[in-house]
C-alpha positions as CSV (number, residue, x, y, z in Angstrom):
1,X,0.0,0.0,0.0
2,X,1.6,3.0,-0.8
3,X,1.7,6.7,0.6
4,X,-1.5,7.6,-1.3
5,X,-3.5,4.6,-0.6
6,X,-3.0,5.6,2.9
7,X,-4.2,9.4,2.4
8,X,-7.4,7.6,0.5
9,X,-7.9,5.4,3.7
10,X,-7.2,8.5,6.3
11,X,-10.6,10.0,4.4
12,X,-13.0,6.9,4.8
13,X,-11.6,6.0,8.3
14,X,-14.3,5.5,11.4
15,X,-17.1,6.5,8.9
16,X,-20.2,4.1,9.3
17,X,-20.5,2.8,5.9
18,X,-23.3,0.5,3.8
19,X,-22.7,-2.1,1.6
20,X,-22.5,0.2,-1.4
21,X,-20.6,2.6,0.7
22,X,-18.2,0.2,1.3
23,X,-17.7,-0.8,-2.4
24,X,-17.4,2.9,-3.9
25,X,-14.7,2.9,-0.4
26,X,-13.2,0.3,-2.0
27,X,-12.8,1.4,-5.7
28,X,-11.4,4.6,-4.3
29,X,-8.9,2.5,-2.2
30,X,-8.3,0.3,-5.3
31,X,-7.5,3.0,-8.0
32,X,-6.0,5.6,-6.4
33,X,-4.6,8.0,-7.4
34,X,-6.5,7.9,-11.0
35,X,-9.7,8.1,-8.9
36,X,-8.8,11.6,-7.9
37,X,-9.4,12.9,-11.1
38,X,-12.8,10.8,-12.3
39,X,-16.4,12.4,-12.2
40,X,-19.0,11.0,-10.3
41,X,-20.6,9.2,-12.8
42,X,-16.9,7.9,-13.9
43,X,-16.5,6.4,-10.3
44,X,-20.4,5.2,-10.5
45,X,-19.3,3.3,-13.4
46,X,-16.0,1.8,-12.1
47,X,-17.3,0.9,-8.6
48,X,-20.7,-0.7,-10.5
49,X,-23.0,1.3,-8.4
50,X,-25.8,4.6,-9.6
51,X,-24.1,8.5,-9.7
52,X,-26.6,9.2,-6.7
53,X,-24.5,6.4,-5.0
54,X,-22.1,8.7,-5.0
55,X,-22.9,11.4,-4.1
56,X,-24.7,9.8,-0.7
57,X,-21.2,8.2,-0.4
58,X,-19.9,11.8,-0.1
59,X,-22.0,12.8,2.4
60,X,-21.9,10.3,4.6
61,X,-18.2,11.4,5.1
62,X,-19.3,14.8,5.8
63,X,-18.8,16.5,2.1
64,X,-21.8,18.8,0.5
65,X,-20.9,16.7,-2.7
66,X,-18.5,14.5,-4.5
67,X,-16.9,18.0,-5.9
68,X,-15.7,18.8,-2.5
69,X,-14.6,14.9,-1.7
70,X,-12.5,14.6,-5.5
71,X,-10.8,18.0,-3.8
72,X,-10.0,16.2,-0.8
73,X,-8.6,13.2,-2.5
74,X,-6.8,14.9,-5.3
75,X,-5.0,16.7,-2.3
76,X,-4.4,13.5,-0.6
77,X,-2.5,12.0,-3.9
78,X,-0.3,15.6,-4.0
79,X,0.1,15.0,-0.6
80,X,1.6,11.8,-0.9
81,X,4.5,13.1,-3.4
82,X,6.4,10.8,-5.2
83,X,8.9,7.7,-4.2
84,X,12.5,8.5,-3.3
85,X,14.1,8.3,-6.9
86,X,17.4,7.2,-5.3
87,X,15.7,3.7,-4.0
88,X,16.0,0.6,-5.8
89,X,12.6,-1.2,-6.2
90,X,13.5,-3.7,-3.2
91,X,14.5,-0.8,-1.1
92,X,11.3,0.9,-1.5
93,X,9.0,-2.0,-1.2
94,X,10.7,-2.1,2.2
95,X,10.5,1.2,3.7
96,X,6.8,0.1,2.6
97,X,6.3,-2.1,4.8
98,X,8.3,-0.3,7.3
99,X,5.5,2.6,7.2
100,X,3.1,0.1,7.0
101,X,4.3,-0.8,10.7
102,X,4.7,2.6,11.8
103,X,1.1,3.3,11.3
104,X,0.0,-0.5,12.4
105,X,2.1,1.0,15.7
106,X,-0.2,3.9,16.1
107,X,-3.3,2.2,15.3
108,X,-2.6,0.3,18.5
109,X,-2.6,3.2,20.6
110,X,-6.0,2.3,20.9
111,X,-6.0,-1.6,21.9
112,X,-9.8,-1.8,22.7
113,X,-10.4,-3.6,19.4
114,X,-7.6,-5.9,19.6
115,X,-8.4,-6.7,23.1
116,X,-12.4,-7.1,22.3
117,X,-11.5,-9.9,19.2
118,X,-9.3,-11.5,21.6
119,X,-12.0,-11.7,24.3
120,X,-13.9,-13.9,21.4
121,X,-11.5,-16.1,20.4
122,X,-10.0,-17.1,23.4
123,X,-13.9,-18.0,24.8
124,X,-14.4,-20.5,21.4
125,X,-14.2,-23.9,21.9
126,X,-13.1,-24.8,19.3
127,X,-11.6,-22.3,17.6
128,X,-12.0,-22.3,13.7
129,X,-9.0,-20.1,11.9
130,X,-10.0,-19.1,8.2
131,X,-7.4,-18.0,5.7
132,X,-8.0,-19.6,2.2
133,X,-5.5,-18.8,-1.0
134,X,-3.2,-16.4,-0.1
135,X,-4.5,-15.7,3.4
136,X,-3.7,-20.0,4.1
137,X,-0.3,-19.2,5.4
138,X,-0.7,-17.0,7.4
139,X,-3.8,-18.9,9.0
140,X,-1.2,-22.0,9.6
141,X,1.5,-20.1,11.2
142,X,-1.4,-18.0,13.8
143,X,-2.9,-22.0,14.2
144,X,0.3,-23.3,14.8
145,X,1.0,-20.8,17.9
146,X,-2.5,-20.3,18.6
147,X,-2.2,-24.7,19.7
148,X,-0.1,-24.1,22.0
149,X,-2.0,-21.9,24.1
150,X,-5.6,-22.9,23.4
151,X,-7.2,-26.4,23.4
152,X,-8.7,-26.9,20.2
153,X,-7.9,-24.5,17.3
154,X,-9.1,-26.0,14.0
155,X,-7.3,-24.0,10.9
156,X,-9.4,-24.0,7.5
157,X,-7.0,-22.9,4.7
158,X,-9.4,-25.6,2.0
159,X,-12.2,-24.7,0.2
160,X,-14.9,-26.8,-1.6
161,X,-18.1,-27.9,-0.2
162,X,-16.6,-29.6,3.2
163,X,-15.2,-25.9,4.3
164,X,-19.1,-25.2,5.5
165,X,-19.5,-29.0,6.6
166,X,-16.4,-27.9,9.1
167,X,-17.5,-24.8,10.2
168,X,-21.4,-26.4,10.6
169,X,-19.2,-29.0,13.0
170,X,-17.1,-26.6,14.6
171,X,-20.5,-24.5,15.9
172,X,-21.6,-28.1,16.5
173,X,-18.9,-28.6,18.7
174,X,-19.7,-25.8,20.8
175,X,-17.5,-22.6,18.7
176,X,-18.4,-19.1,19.2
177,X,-16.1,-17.8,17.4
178,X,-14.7,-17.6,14.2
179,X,-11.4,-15.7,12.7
180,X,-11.2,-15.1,9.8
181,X,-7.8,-13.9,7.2
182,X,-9.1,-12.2,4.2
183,X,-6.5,-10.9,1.6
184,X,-6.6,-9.3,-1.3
185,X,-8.0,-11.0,-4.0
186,X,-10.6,-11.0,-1.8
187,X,-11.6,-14.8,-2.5
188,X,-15.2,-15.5,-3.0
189,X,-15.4,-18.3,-1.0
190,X,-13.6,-16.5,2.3
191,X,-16.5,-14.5,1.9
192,X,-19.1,-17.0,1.4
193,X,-17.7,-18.6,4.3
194,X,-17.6,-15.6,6.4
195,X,-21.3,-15.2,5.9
196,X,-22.6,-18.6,6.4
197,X,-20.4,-18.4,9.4
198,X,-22.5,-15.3,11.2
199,X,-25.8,-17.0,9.9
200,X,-24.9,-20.0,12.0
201,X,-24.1,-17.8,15.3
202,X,-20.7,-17.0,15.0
203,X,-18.9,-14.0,15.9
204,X,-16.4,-13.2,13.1
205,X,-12.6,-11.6,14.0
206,X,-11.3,-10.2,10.7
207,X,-7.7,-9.9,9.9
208,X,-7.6,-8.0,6.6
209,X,-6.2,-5.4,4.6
210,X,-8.1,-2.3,5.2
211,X,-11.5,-1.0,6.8
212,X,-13.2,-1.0,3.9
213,X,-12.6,-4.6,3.0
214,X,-15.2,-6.7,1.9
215,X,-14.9,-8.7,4.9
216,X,-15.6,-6.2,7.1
217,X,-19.1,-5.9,6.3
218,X,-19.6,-9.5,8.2
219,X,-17.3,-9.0,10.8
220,X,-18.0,-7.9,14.4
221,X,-14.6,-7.1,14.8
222,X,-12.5,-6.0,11.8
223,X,-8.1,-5.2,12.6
224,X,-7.0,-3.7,9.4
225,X,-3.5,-4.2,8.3
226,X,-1.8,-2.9,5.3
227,X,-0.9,-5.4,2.2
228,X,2.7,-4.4,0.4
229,X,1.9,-4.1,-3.3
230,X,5.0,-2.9,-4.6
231,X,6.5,-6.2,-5.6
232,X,4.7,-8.7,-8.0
233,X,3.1,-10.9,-5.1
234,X,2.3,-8.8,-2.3
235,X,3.7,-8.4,1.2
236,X,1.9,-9.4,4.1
237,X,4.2,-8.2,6.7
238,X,1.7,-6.2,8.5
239,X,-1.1,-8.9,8.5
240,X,1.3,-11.1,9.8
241,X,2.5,-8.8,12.7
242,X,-1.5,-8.1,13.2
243,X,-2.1,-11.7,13.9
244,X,0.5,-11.9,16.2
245,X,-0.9,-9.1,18.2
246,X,-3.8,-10.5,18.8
247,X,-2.2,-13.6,19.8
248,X,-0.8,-12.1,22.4
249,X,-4.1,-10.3,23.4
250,X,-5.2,-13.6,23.5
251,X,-2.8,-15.1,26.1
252,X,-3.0,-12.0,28.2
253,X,-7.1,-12.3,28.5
254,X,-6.4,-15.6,29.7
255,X,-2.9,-15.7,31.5
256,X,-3.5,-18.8,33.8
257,X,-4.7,-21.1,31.1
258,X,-2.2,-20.3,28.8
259,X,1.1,-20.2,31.0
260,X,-0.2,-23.9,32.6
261,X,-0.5,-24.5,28.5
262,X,2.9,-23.2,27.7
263,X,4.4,-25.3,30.7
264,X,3.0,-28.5,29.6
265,X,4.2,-28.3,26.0
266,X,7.4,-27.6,27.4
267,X,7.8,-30.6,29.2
268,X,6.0,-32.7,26.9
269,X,8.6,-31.2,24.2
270,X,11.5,-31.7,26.7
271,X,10.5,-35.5,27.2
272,X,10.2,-36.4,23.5
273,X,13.6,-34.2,22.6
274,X,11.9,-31.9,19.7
275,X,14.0,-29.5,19.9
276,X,17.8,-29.1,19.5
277,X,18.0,-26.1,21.9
């Protein structure tokens, strides 16, 4: 996500959204900066939504119009500036991600919302973790930890037709909770899931790449992390350290359970020599 992205994002930020809202959010996120300098009927036609769409989009941020919202976000592109010329590509993609952390660091100044999706998850038994495509790695490596301290985490990086036959089970089972790791593409099916998963009774965590993700029109909770785009596959750096966070959240809203946990894994590890050191 670069510098302007960011500006875009700083605009839509807190606002209570619909659907639609969410999607004309979303093209604006998606094609900055050229979306700066598009009419409202140009951004109508891009986001696939009516001009008058628009224009409530607009003032449901607090603008008298789009006119005086295209201002706003043609001054958040000249804002942004342009890349240090002097940095190789792989040098800027990482002072990317580096400012991606920075603001991931001040996001957490507040750490209600962290500490209110950890309050969730920690109370599921089981505990599903959704991450499909892109987002299945990063489910595995928060399951893998998330084992350690919790009794039953159950990670669904497969789709197909058995994904809803294991989160139908999981409820079964007696799960309250479900988190969920949607990247860009934005898979279908992650959302699919997502919904069937609050019809059923289940409270969704989001770990995703902005507020105005798709996802986060399910979700009761949604933690927002920036996605790197300037290589060809994109960096999911922040994501990954947003996950983490919330592990920790986790253990910390549960600190007896998890330090007996921890103790018993290291025995158990101890007696079966797993590790080298």
């Amino acid at each position: 996500m670069n510098d302007t992205v960011v500006r875009v994002l700083d605009l839509v930020q807190g606002a209570r959204l619909t659907p639609t809202q969410r999607r004309i959010a979303q093209c604006l996120v998606q094609h900055a900066p050229r979306a700066a300098y598009l009419s409202a009927a140009e951004v109508a036609d891009l986001a696939g939504v009516s001009q008058p769409s628009v224009t409530r989009f607009a003032l449901a941020l607090g603008y008298p119009g789009y006119p005086a919202l295209r201002r706003e976000l043609r001054g958040a592109v000249d804002a942004a500036g342009v890349p240090d010329a002097g940095a190789n590509a792989m040098q800027r993609a990482v002072q990317g991600e580096a400012e991606h952390l920075a603001r991931l660091r001040d996001e957490l100044t507040d750490p209600n919302p962290v500490q209110r999706a950890a309050k969730l998850l920690v109370a599921s038994r089981p505990l599903p973790v959704l991450g499909l495509r892109a987002a299945a790695p990063l489910a595995a490596y928060f399951g893998y930890f998330a084992a350690k301290v919790h009794p039953d985490v159950r990670v669904l990086d497969a789709g197909g037709t058995g994904l809803l036959d294991r989160l139908d089970q999981a409820r079964a089972a007696g799960g309250t909770a479900l988190l969920a790791v949607v990247l860009p593409r934005y898979p279908r099916e992650s959302l699919q899931a997502v919904r069937e998963a609050r019809a059923i009774g289940y409270a969704v965590v989001a770990v995703t790449d902005s507020p105005v993700s798709p996802v986060a029109e399910y979700a009761d909770v949604t933690l927002p992390a920036a996605v790197g785009t300037q290589l060809v596959f994109d960096l999911h750096t922040g994501p990954m350290t947003m996950a983490m966070v919330l592990l920790q959240a986790m253990c910390d809203a549960a600190p007896e359970p998890v330090q007996r946990r921890l103790e018993e894994f290291e025995a158990s590890a101890a007696r079966r020599n797993v590790f080298t050191a």
